[in-house]
C-alpha positions in Angstrom: 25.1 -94.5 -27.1 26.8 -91.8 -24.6 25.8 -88.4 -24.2 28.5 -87.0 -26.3 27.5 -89.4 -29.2 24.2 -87.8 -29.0 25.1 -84.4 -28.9 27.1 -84.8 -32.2 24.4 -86.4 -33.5 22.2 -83.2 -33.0 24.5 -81.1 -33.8 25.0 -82.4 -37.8 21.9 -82.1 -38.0 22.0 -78.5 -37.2 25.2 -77.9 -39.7 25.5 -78.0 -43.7 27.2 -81.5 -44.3 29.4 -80.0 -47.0 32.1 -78.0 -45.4 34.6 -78.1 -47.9 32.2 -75.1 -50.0 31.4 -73.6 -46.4 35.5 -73.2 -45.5 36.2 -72.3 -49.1 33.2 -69.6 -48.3 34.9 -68.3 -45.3 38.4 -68.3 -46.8 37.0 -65.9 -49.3 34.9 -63.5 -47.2 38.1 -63.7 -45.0 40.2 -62.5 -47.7 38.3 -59.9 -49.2 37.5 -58.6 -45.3 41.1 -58.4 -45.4 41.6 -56.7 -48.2 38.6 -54.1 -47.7 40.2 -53.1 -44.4 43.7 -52.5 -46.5 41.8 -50.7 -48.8 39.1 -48.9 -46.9 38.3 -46.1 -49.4 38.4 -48.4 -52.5 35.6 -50.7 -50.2 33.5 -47.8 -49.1 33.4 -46.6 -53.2 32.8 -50.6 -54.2 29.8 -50.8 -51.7 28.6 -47.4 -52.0 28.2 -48.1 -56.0 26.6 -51.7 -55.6 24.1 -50.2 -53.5 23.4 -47.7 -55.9 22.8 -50.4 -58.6 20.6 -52.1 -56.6 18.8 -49.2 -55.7 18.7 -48.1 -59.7 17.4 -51.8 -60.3 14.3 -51.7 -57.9 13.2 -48.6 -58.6 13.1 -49.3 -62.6 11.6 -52.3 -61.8 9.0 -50.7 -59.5 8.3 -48.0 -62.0 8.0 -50.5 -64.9 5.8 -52.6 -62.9 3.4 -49.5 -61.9 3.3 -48.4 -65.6 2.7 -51.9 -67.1 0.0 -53.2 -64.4 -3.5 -52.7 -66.0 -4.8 -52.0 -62.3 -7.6 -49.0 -62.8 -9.0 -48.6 -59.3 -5.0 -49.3 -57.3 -5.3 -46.4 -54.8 -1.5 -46.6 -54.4 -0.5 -46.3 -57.8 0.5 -42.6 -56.7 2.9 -43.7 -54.4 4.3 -46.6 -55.9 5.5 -44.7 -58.7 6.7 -41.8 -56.4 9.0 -44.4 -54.8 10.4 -45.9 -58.0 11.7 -42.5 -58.8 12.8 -41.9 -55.7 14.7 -45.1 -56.1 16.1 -44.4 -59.4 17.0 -40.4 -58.3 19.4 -41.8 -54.7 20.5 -44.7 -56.9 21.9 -42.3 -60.1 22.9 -40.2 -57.7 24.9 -42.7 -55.7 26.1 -44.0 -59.0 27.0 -40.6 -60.5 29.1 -39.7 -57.6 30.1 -42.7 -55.0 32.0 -40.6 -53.0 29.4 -38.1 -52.1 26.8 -40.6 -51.8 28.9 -42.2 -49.2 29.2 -39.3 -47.3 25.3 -39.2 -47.5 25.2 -42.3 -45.8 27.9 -42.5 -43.4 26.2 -38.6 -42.2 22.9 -41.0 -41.7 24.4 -43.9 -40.0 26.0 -41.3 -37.7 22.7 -39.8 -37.0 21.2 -43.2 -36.4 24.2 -44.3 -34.2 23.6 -41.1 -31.5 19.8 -42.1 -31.6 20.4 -45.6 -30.6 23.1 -44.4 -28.3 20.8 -42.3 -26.5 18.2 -44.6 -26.7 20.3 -47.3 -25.1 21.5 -44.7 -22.3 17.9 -43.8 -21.4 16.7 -47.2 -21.5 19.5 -48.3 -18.9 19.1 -45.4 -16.2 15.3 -46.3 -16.6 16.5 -49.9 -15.3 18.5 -48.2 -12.6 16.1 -47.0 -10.7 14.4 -50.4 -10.8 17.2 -52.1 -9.9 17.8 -54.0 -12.6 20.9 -55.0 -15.0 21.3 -51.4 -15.9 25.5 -51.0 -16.7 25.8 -52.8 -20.5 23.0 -50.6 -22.2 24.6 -47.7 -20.4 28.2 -48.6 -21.7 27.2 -49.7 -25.1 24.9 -46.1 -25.7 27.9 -43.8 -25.0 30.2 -46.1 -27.2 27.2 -45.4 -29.6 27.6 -41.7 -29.1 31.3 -41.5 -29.6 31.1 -43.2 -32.6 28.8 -41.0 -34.0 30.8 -37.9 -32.7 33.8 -39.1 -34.3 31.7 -39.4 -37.5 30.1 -36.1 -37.3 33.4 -34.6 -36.6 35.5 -35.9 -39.2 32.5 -35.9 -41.7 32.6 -35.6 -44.9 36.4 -37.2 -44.9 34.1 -39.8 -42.6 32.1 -40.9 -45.1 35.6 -42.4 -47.2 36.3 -44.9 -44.4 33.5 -45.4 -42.3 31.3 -48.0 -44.5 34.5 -50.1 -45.9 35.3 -50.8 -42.6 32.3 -51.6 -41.4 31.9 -54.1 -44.3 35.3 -55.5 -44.1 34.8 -56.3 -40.5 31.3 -57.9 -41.4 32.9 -60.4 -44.1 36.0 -61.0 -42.1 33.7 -61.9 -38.9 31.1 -63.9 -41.0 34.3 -65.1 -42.7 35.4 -66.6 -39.6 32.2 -67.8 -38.6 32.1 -70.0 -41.7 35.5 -71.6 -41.5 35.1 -72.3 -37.9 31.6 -73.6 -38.5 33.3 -75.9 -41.6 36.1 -77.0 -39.4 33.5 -78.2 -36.5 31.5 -80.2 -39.4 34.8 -81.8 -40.9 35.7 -82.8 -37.4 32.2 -84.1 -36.6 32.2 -86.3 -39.9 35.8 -87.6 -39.1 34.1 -88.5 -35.8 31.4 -90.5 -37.0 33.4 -92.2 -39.8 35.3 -93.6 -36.7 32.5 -95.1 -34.9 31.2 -96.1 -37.7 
């Protein structure tokens, strides 16, 4: 057996051995990535309102949990509850009004953007002085910090784009990750079949 055999070998072991379901997967994701970045508003309301949901489903089941449990002496009880309606209260509101609730979030993701930015910047000059790789961190903190500028400058109108394309470009990535991942196992099978 050469090398190559072996590696192949390995390497469906490693993958799902149905790909057909994997590249009708990333078709899909691919589509709808496509799609969401066509219709970025229409994505950012769609995933703004699913969040909500699930935010409205864990904090009723939290809360029914805390009322229903027959625990007596649960020091947390307090808190447990306190989260459930916090859960239910973001997850109405996000429900009630998508479009606000989105510019909520895209406010917060620009927020944590500049603190990872300047965390990332700080981190790097900190490797500077040591010699050290010091250049990516540095470049990938201020891209950090623009993008949260751009956010906090265009915000509120931010928060109607900035999550739908950030989710499109998730799926359409994973998207592509799939097919090419179910094109490499197709090809690996077709392989095998051959020697076999």
């Amino acid at each position: 057996m050469n090398e190559q055999t072996t590696n192949d070998k390995y390497l469906l072991e490693e993958l799902p051995q149905k790909w057909g379901w994997l590249l009708a997967l990333g078709l899909l994701m691919v589509v709808g990535g496509s799609i969401g970045l066509y219709r970025v508003i229409t994505m950012t309301i769609v995933t703004v309102l699913f969040f909500g949901f699930l935010l409205l489903f864990g904090g009723i089941s939290q809360l029914v949990h805390a009322i229903l449990t027959k625990e007596n002496r649960w020091q947390g009880k307090f808190q447990h509850v306190l989260m459930a309606l916090l859960y239910i209260v973001a997850g109405g509101l996000m429900v009630y009004n998508p479009i606000a609730g989105s510019a909520g979030l895209t406010l917060g993701m620009g927020a944590l953007f500049f603190a990872f930015g300047l965390t990332k910047i700080r981190y790097g000059l900190q490797k500077r002085k040591n010699g050290w790789k010091w250049l990516f961190p540095v470049i990938a903190g201020i891209i950090d910090v623009i993008f949260a500028l751009i956010i906090a400058i265009k915000w509120p109108l931010s928060g109607l784009w900035v999550i739908g394309i950030f989710v499109s470009i998730e799926m359409l990535l994973n998207g592509w990750f799939l097919i090419i991942t179910a094109l490499a196992v197709k090809k690996l099978n077709s392989t095998k079949e051959k020697e076999n």
